[in-house]
N, C-alpha and C positions, 0 to 999 in steps of 0.2 A: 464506514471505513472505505478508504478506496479499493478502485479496483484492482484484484491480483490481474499481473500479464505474466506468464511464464516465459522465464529462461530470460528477462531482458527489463530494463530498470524502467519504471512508469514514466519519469521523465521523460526518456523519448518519447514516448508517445505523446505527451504534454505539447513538443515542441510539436507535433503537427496538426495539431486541434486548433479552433476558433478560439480568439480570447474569451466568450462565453460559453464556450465546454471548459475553458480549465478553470477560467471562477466557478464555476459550477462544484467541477472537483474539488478544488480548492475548501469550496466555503462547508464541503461536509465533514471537515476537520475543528471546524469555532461555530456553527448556528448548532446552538443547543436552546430551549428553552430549560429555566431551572426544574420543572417537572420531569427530563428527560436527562437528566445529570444520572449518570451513575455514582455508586457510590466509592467504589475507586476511582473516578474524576474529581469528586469532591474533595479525597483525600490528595490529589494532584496538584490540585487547584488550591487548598488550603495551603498548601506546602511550598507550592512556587508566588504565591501571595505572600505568604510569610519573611521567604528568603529573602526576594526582591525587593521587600517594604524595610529589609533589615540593612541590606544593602545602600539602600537610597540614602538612610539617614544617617547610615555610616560616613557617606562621603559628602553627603550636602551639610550634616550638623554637629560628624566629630570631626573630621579631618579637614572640613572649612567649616566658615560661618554663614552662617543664612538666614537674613529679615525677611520676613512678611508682614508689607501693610495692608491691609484690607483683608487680612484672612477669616475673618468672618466671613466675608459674604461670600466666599467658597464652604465653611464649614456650616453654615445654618441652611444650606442648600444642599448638602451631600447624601443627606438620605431623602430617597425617592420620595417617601411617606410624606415627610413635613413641608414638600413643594408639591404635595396636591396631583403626584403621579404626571406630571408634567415634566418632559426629558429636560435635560440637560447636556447642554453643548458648553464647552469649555473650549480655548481657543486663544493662543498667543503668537509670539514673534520663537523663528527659530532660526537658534545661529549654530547647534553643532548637535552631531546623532544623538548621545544621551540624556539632552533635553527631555525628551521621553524615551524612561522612564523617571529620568532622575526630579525634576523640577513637579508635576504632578506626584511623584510619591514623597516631597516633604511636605506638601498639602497638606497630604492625608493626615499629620502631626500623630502616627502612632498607632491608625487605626487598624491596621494590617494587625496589629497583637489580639483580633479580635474573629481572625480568617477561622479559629477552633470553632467555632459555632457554625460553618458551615457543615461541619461532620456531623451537627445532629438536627440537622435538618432546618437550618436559619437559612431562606433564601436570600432575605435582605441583605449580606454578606457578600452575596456572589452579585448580585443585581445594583448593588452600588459601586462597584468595580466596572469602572469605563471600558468602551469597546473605543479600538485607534486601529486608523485604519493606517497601513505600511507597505512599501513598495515594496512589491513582491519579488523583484529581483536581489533584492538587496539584504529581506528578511526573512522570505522562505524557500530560497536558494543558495547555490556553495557549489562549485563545478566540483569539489571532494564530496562523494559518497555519503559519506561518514556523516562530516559536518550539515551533511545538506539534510540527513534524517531528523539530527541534533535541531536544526536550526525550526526543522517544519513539528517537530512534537515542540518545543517549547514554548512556540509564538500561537501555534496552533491551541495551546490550552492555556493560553495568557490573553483570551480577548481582543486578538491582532486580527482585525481583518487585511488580507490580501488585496492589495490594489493594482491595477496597471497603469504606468502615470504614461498619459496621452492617450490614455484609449477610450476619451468621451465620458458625458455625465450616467451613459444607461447602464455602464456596466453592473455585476453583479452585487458587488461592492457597497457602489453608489446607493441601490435603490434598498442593500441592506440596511446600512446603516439609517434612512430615511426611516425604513423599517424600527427600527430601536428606539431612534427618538421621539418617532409615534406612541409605542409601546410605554414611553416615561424612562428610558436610560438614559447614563449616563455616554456620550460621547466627547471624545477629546481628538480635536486635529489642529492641524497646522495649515492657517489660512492662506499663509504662501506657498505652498508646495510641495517646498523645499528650503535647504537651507539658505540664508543669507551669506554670505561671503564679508559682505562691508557692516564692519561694527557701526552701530547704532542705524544703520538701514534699514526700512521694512519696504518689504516689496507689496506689488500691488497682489490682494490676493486674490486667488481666485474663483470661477464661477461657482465650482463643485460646492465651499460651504455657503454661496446664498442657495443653492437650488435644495441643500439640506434644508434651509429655515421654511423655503417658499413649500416644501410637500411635506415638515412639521410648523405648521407658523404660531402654534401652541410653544413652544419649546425654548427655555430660559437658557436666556446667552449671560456667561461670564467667561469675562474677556479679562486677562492677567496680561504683563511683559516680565520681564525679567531679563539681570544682566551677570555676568560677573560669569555664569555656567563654562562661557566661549575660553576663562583665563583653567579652571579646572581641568579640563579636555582640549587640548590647544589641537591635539592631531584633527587637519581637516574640521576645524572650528571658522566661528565667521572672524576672527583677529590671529594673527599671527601673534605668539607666545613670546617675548623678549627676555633672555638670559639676561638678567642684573649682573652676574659676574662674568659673565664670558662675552653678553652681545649678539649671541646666536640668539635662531630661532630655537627657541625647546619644544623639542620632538615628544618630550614625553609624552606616555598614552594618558596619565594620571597627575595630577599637580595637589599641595597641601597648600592649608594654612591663607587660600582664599578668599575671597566676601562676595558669597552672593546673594544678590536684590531680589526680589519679586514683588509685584505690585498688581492687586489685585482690583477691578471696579467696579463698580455698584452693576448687580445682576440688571439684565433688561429685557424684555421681549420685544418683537416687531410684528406683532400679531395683526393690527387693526390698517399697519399699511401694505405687510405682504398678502392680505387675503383680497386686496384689491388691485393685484397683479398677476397679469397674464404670465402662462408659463414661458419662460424666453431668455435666454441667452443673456440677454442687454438685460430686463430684471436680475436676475440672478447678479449678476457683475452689482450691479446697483445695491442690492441686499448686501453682496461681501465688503462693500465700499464702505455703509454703515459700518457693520461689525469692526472693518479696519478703522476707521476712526478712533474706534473706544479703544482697541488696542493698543495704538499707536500712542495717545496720553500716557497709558500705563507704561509706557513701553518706554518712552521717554522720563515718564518719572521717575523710572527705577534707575536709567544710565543716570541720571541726575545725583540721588538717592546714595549712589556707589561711589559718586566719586569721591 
């Protein structure tokens, strides 16, 4: 738990700590292993597993449509067990915020109906549910009170790691999630950053996921793209949303009725050339530049795909 300060909200004090006191704070909110799970987490966690998984497919597979080609070679890789306890990094193109959750939870094709078995003690359940890492201003902050408590219990028991974007590859974050994929988890981030702005773009990504692969070089990469999410979520998406009937831009938070791509590619590692790379900067870049290739096929096959 954090720590109490009397008479005055933790936050302040937040802001006057080093970025590595407050991931510190921060990360005693999500680094649980499943042995130290209580059992009211589990039913927390079962429960916000559940919703969220019910959620997704609400709106990626009744209220629009959604292909996936190559969904295997995400669904014969999703539990830890049958890749050999070897993590797993997952990693696409991202054009607007509910990319994740929403594009990895129609993956899952259902599997969240199966979070009750965390309750009696199936860690496999909790352990094949990805750790994403998310910027911290954005997902465990809220200048309201309120929301700001809302926002750090929910993401805090959803496997969200806390990031600070520009503040280097050492931080606490970083060397966790390294942590995880060592361990054989599953990890899912966004190799560019951030989001894209220009439909069919992908930016160059960056250092942080090669220095993931270069300190797990064990660690199976599957690389997806997908398109269509940015027409769903048009608010602050990577395309501006066109009214058919009016011409405007459409503001709405939510759009029906349409199609979206995912394309997923044959799983790979980079085991036998990152292990003969010096720790550094310019490798690292060089690793994400891989991984961005395979991306960027899928990424393209799927705008293709949708149109």
């Amino acid at each position: 738990m954090l720590k109490k300060y009397k008479n005055s909200d933790p936050d302040e004090h937040f802001a006057k700590r080093t970025n590595d006191d407050l991931m510190d704070l921060l990360s005693q909110l999500w680094i649980k292993s499943p042995e130290d799970i209580s059992y009211v987490d589990r039913i927390t966690f079962a429960g916000l597993k559940t919703i969220s998984g019910m959620v997704c497919d609400l709106i990626t597979k009744v209220l629009n449509e959604t292909h996936i080609k190559g969904h295997h070679f995400f669904l014969d890789n999703l539990d830890k067990v049958r890749r050999g306890g070897k993590g797993m990094l997952t990693t696409s193109n991202h054009s607007t915020y509910p990319d994740d959750p929403f594009i990895p939870g129609a993956l899952l094709n259902g599997q969240y109906l199966n979070s009750w078995k965390i309750l009696f003690g199936d860690n496999s359940e909790y352990e094949n549910w990805k750790w994403t890492p998310a910027e911290k201003r954005n997902f465990f902050y809220h200048k309201n009170k309120k929301l700001r408590r809302i926002f750090r219990w929910f993401f805090g028991r959803t496997k969200t790691v806390p990031i600070l974007r520009g503040q280097g590859l050492n931080q606490i974050a970083q060397t966790q999630l390294e942590s995880f994929l060592r361990h054989g988890d599953w990890v899912h981030v966004f190799g560019e950053g951030t989001r894209t702005r220009k439909h069919g773009k992908l930016r160059k990504f960056k250092p942080g996921i090669g220095k993931l692969i270069h300190q797990a070089p064990q660690t199976l990469i599957v690389p997806f793209g997908h398109d269509g999410l940015q027409n769903v979520t048009p608010l602050g998406s990577a395309a501006e949303v066109i009214d058919d009937r009016t011409g405007e831009v459409d503001k709405r938070i939510l759009r029906t009725g349409q199609r979206i791509q995912i394309v997923i590619g044959e799983p790979f590692t980079l085991t036998s050339i990152v292990e003969k790379m010096d720790p550094s900067v310019e490798n690292y870049l060089e690793i994400a530049e891989m991984i961005r290739t395979r991306v960027a096929e899928c990424h393209q096959e799927a705008i293709e795909l949708n149109k």
